[in-house]
N, CA, C and O atoms as a Tripos MOL2 file, in Angstrom:
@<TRIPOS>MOLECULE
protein
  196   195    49     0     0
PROTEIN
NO_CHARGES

@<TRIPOS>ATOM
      1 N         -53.1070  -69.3670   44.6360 N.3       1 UNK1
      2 CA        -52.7630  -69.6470   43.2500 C.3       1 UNK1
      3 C         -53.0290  -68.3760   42.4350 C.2       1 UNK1
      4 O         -54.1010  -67.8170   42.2010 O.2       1 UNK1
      5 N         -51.9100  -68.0930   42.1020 N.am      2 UNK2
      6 CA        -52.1280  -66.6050   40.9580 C.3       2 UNK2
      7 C         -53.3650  -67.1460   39.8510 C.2       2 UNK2
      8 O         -53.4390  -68.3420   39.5720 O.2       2 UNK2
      9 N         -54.3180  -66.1320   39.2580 N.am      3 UNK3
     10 CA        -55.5690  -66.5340   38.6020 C.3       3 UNK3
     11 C         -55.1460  -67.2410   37.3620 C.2       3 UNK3
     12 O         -55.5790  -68.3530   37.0600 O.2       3 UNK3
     13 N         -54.2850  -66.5650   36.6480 N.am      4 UNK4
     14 CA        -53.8990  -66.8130   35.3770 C.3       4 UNK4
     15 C         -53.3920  -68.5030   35.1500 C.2       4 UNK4
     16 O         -53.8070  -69.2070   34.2300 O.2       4 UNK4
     17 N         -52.6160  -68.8550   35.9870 N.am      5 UNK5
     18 CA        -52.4360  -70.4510   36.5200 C.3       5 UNK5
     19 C         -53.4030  -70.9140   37.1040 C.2       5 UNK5
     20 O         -53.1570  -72.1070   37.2850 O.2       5 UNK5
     21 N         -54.5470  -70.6140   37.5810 N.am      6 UNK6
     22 CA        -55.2530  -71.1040   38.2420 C.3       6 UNK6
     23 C         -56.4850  -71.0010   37.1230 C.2       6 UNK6
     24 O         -57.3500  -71.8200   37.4310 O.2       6 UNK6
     25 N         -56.7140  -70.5190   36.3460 N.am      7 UNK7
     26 CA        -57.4670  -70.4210   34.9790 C.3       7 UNK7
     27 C         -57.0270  -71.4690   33.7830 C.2       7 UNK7
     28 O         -57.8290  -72.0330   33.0400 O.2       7 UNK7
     29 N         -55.7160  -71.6060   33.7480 N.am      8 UNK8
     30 CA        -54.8000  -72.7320   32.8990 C.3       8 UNK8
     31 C         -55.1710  -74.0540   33.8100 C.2       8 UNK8
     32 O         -55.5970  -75.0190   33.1760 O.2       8 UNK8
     33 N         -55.0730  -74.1600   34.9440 N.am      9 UNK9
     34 CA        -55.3270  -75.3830   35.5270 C.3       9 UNK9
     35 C         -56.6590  -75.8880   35.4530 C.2       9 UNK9
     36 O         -56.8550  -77.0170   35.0040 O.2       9 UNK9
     37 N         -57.5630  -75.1880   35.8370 N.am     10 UNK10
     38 CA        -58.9620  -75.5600   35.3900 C.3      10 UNK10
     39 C         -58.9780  -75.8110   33.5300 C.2      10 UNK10
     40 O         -58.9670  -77.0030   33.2240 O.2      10 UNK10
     41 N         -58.9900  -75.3370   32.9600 N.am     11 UNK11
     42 CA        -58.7360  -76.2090   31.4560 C.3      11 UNK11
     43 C         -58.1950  -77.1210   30.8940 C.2      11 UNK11
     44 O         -58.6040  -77.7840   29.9410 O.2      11 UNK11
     45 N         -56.7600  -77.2310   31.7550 N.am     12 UNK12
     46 CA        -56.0650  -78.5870   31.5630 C.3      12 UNK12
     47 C         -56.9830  -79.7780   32.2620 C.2      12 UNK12
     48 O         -57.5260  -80.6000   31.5250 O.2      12 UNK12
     49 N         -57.1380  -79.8490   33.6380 N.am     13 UNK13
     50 CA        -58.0870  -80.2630   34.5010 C.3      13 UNK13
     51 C         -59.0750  -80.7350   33.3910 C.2      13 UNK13
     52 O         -58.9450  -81.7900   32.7700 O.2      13 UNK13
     53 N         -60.0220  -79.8800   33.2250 N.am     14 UNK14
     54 CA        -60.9540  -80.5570   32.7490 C.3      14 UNK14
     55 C         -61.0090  -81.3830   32.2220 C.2      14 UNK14
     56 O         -61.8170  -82.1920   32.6800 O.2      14 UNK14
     57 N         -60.1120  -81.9060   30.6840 N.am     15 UNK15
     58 CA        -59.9700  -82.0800   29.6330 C.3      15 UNK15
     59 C         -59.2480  -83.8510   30.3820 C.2      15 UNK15
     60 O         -58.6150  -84.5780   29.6160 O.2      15 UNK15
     61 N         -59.4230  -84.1800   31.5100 N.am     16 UNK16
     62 CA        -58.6670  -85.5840   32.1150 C.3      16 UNK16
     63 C         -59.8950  -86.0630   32.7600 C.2      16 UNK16
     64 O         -60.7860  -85.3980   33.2900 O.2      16 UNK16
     65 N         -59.7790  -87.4000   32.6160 N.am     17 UNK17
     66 CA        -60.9320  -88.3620   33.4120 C.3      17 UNK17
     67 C         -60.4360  -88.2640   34.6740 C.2      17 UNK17
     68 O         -61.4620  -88.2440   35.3530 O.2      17 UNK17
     69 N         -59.6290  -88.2000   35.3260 N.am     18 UNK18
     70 CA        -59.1570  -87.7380   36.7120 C.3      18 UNK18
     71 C         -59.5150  -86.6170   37.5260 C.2      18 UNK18
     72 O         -59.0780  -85.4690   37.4540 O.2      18 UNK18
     73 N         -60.5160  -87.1780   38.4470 N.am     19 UNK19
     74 CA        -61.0690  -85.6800   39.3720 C.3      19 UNK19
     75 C         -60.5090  -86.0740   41.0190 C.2      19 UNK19
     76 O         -60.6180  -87.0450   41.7670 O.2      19 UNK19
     77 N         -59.8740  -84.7490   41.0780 N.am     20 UNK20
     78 CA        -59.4910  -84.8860   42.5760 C.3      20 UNK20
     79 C         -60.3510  -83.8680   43.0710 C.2      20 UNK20
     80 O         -60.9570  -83.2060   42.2280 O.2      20 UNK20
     81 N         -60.5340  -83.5930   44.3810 N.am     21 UNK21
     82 CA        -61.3340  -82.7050   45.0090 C.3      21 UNK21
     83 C         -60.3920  -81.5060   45.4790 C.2      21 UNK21
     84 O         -59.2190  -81.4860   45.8540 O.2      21 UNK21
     85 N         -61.3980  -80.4750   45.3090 N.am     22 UNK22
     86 CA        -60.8160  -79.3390   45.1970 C.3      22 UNK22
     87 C         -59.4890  -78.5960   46.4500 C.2      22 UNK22
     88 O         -58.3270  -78.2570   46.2270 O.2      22 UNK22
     89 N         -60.2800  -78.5640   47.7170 N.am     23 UNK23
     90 CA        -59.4600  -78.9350   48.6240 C.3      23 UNK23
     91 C         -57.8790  -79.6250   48.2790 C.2      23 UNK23
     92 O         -56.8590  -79.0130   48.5980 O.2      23 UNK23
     93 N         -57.8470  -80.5890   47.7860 N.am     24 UNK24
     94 CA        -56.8070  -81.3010   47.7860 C.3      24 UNK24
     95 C         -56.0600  -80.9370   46.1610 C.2      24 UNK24
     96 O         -55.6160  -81.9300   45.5850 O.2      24 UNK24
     97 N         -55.9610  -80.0210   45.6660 N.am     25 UNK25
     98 CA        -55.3930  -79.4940   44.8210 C.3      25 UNK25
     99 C         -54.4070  -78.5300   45.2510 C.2      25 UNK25
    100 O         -54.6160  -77.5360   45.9470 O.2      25 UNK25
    101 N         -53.3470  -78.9140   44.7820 N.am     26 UNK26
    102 CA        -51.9690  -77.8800   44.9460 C.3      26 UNK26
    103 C         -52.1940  -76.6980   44.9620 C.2      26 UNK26
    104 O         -53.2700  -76.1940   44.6420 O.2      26 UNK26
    105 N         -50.8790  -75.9020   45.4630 N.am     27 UNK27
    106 CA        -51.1550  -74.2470   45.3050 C.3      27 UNK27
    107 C         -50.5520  -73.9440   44.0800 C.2      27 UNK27
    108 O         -49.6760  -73.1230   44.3540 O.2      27 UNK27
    109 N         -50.5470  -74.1080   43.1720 N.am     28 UNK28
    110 CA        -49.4680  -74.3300   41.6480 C.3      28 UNK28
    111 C         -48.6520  -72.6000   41.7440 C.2      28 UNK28
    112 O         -49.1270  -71.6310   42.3370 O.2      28 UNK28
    113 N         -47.6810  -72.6320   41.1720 N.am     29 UNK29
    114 CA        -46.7380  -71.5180   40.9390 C.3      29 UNK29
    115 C         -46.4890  -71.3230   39.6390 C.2      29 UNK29
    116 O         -45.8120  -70.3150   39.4380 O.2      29 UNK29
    117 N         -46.8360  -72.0120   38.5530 N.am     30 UNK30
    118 CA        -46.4030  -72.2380   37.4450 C.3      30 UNK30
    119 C         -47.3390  -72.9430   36.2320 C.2      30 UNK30
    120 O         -48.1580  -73.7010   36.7510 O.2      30 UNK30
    121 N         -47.4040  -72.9200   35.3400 N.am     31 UNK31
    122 CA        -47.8220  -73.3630   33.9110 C.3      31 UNK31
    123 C         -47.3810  -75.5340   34.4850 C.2      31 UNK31
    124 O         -48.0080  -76.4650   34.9900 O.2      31 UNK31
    125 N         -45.8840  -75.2650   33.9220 N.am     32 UNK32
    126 CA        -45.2970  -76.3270   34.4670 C.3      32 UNK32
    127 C         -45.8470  -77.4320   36.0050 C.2      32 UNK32
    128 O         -46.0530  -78.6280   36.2100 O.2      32 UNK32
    129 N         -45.8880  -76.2950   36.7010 N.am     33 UNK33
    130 CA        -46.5100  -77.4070   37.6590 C.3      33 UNK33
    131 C         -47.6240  -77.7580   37.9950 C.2      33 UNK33
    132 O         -48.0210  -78.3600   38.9920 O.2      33 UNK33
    133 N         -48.2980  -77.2240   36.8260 N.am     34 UNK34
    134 CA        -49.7040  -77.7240   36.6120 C.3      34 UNK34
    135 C         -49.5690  -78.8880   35.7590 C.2      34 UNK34
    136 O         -50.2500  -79.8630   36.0760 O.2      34 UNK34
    137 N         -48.8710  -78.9710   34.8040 N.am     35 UNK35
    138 CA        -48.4420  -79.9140   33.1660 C.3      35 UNK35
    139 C         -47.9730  -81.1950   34.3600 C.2      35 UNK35
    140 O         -48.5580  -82.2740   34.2590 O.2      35 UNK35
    141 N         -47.0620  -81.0430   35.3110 N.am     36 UNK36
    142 CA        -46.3360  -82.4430   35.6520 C.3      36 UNK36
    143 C         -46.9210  -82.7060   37.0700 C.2      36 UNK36
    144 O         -46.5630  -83.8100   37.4800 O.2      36 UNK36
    145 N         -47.6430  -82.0860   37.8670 N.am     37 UNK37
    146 CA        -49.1090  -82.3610   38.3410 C.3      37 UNK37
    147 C         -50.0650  -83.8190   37.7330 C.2      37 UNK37
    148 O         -50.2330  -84.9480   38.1950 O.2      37 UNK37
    149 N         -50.5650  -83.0970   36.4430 N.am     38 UNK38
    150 CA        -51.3540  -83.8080   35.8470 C.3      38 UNK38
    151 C         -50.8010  -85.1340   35.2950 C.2      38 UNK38
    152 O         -51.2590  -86.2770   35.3330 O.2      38 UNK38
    153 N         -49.7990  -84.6800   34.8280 N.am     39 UNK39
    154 CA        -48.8850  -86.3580   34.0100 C.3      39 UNK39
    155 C         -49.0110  -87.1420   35.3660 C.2      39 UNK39
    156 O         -49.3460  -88.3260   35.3720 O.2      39 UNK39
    157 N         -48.7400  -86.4630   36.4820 N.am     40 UNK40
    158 CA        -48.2230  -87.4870   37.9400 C.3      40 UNK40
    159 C         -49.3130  -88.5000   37.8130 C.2      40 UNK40
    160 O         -49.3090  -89.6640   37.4130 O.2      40 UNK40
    161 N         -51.0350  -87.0510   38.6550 N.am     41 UNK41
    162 CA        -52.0170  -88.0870   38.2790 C.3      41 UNK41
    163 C         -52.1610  -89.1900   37.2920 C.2      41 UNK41
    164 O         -52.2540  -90.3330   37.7400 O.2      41 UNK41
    165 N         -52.1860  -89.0290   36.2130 N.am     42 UNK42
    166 CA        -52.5050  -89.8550   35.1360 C.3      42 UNK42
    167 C         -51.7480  -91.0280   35.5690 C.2      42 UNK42
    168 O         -52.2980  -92.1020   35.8130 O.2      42 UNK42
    169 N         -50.3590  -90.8080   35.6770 N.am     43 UNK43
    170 CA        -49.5700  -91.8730   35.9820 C.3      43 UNK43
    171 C         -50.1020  -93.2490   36.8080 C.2      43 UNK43
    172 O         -50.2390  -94.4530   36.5920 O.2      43 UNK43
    173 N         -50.3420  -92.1210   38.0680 N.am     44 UNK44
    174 CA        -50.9910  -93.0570   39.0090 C.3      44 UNK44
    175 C         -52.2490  -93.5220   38.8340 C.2      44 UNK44
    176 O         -52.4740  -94.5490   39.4740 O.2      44 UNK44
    177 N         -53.0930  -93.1310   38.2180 N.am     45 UNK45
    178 CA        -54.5640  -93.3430   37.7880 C.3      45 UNK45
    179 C         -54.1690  -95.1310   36.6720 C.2      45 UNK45
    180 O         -54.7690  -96.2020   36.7630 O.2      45 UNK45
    181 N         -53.4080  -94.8960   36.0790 N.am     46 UNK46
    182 CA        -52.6860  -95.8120   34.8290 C.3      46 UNK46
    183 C         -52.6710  -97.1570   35.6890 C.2      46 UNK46
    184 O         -53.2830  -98.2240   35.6310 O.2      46 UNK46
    185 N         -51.5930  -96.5600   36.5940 N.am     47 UNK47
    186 CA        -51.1950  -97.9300   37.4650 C.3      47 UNK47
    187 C         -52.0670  -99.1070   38.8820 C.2      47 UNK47
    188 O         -51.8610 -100.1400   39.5190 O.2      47 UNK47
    189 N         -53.2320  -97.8500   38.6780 N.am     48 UNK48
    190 CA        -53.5660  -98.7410   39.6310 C.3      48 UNK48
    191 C         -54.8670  -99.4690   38.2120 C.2      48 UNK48
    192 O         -55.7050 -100.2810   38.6050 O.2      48 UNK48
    193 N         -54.8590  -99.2510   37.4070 N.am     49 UNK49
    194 CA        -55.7620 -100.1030   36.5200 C.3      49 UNK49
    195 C         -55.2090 -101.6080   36.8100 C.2      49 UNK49
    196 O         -55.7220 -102.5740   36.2450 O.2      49 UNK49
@<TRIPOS>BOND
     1     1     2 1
     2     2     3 1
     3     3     4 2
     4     3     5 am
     5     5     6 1
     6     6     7 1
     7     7     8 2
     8     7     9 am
     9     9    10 1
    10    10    11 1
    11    11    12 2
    12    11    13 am
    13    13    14 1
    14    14    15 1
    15    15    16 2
    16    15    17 am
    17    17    18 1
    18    18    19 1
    19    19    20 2
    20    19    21 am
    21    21    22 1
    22    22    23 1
    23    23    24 2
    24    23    25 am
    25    25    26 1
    26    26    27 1
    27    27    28 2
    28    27    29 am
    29    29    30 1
    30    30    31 1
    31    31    32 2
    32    31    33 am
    33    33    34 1
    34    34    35 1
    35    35    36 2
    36    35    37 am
    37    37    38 1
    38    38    39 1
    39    39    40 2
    40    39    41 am
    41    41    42 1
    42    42    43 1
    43    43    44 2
    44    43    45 am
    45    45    46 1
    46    46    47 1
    47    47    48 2
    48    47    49 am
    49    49    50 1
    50    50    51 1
    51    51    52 2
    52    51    53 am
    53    53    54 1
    54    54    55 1
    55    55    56 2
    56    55    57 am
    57    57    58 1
    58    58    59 1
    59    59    60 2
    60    59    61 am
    61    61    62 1
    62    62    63 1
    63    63    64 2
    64    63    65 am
    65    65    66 1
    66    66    67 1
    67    67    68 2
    68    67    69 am
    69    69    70 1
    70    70    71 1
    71    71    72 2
    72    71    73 am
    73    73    74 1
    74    74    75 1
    75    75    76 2
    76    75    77 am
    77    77    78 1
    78    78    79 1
    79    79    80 2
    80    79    81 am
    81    81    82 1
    82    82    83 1
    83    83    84 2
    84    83    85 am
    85    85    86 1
    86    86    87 1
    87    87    88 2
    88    87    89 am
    89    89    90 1
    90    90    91 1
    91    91    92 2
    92    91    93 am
    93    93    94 1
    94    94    95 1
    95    95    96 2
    96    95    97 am
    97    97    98 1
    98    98    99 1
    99    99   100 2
   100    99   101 am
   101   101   102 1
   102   102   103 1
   103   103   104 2
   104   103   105 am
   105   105   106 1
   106   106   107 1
   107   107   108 2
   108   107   109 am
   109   109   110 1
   110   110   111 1
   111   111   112 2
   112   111   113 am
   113   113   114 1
   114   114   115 1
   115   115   116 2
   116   115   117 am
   117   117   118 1
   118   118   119 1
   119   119   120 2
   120   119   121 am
   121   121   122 1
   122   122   123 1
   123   123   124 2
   124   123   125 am
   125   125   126 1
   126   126   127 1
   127   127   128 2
   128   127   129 am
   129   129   130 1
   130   130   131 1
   131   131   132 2
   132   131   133 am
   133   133   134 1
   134   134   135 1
   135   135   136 2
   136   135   137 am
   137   137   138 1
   138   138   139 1
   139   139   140 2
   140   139   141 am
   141   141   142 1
   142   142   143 1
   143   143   144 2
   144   143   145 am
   145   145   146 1
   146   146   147 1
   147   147   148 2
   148   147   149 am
   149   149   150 1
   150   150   151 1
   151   151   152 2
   152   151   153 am
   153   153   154 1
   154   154   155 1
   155   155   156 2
   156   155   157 am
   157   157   158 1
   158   158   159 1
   159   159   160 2
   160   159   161 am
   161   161   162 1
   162   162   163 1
   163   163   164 2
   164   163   165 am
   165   165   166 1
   166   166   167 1
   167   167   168 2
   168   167   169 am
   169   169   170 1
   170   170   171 1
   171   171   172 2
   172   171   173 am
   173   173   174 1
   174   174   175 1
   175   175   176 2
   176   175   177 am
   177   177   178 1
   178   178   179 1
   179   179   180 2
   180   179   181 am
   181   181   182 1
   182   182   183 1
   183   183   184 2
   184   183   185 am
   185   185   186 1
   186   186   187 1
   187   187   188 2
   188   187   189 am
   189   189   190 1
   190   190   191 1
   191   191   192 2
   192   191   193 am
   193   193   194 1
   194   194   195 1
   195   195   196 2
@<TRIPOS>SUBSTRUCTURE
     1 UNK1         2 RESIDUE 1 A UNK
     2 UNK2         6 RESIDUE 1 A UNK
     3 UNK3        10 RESIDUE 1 A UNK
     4 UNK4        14 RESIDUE 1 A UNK
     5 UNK5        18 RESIDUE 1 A UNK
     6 UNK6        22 RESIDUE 1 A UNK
     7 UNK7        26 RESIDUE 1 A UNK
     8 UNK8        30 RESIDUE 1 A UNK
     9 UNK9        34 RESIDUE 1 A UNK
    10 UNK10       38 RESIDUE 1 A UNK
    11 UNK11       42 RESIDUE 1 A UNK
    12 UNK12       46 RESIDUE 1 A UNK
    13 UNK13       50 RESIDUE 1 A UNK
    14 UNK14       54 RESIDUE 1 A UNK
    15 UNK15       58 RESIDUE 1 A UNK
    16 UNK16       62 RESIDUE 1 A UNK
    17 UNK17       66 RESIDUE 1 A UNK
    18 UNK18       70 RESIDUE 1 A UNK
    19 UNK19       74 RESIDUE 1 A UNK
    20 UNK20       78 RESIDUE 1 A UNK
    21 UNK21       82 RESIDUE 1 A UNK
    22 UNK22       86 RESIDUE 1 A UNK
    23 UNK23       90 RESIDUE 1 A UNK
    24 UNK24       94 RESIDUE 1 A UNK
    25 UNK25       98 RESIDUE 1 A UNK
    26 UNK26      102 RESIDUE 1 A UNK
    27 UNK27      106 RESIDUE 1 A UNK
    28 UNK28      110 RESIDUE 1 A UNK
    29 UNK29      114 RESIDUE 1 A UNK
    30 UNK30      118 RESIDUE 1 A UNK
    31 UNK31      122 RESIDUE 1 A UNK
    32 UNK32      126 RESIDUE 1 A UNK
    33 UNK33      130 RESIDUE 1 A UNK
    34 UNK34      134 RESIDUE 1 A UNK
    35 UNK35      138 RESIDUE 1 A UNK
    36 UNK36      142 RESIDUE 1 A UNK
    37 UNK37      146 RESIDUE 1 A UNK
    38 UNK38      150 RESIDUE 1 A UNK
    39 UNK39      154 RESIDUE 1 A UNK
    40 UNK40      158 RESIDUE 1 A UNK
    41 UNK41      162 RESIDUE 1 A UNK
    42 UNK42      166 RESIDUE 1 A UNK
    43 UNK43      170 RESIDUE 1 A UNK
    44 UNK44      174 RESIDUE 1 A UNK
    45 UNK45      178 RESIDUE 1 A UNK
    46 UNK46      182 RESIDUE 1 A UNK
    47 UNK47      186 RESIDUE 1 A UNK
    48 UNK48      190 RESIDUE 1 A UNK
    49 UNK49      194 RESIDUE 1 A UNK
């Protein structure tokens, strides 16, 4: 993961009650696929309430 995305992801990250383990975090390429990453989680976090 280039740092600069990988610096954006840890801040977005944080800022969600959703923790996945590190390991199991994408290799992100992008701003974007960090943003619809996170919506995914949430999504699924939503639905299994």
């Amino acid at each position: 993961m280039i740092k600069e995305i990988e610096k954006y992801f840890i801040k977005q990250y944080m800022k969600q009650d959703v923790r996945v383990l590190p390991g199991h975090w994408p290799d992100f390429k992008s701003k974007q696929e960090v943003d619809e990453w996170i919506q995914l989680i949430n999504r699924v976090m939503k639905a299994m309430k």
